[in-house]
N, C-alpha and C positions, 0 to 999 in steps of 0.2 A: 673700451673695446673688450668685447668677450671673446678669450678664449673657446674653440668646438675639440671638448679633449672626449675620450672616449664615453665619459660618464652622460657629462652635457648632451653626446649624439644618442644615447642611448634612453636618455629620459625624451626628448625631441621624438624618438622613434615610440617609447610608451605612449604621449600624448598623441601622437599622429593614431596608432593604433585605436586606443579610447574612444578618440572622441570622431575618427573617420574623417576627419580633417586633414588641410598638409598646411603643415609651419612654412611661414614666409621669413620670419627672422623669432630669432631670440636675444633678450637683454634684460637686465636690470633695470630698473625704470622706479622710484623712491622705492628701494631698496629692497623692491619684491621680483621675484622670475614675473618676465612677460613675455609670453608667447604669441605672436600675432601670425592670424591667420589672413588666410587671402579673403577678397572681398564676398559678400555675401556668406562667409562661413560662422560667422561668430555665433548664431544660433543653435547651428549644429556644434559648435565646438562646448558648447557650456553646457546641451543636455537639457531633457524636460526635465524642469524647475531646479537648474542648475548641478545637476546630479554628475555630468561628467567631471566639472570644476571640483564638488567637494571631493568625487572619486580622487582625482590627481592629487590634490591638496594632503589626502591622508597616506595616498601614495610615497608624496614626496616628503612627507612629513613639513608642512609649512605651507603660509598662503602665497598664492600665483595669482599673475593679474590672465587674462584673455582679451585682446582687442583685435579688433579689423583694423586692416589696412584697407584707405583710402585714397584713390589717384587726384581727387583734391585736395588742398594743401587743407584748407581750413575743416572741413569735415575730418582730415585725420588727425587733427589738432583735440577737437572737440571727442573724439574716439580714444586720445590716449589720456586726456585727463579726465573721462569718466570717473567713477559717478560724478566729478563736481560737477554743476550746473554752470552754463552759459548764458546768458541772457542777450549778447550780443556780437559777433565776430566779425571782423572787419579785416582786409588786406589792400592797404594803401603803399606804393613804392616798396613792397616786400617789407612794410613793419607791420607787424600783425597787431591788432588792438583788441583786446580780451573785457570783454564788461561781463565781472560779476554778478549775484543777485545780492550778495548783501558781503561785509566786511570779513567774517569768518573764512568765504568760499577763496575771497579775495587773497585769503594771507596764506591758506590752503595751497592756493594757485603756484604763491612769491616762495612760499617756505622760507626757511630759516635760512640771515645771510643771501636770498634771492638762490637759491641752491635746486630747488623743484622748476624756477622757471628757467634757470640757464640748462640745467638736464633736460627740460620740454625742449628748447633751442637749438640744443647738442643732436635729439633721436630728429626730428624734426628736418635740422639741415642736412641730414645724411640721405635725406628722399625728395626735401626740396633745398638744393643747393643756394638759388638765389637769396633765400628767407637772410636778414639780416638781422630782425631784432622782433622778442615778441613783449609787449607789453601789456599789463594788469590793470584797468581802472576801476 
């Protein structure tokens, strides 16, 4: 759970400024700021040839992720673990099944300890509550 203390509101309002965007939420997400915009913004939010991203980044001094928000479960699955690649998404009884493209992206997905996918699981069931468990083959 992130605190919104005045510094957090204050960078939220630099990047809203920037990039002509508005923030739908902010968090932490493998251990980088993520700022998700509303749907259809993420183009505008990053900038020709990503030029608002590097702006902020040198702003904030550190790297930030930018995703969309998606009112489908699985598309906003596949949007916040960009860039890894998906090969196949599935939603059976609210457990989600994730087919990677090879063993790398796979272990990428799980992280160390399962710790990247129970974090996907965590940001994940806060917009869709039913989701129950997301799994990596």
């Amino acid at each position: 759970m992130i605190k919104y203390d005045t510094d957090l509101i204050r960078q939220i309002n630099l990047f809203e400024k920037i990039t002509g965007t508005q923030v739908k939420e902010f968090f932490t997400f493998k251990d980088k700021p993520t700022y998700m915009v509303q749907p259809g913004q993420l183009t505008k939010a990053l900038g020709k040839n990503k030029a608002n991203l590097l702006k902020l980044e040198k702003l904030f001094q550190r790297p930030i992720r930018i995703i969309e928000f998606n009112e489908d479960m699985l598309n906003f699955i596949i949007n916040l673990i960009a860039p890894l690649k998906v090969v196949k998404i599935t939603d059976e009884e609210d457990i989600v099944t994730i087919v990677g493209p090879d063993t790398k992206t796979k272990g990428l997905m799980i992280g160390s300890k399962a710790k990247n996918l129970r974090e996907t699981e965590e940001i994940v069931k806060k917009y869709f509550p039913a989701l129950n468990e997301i799994k990596v083959i």
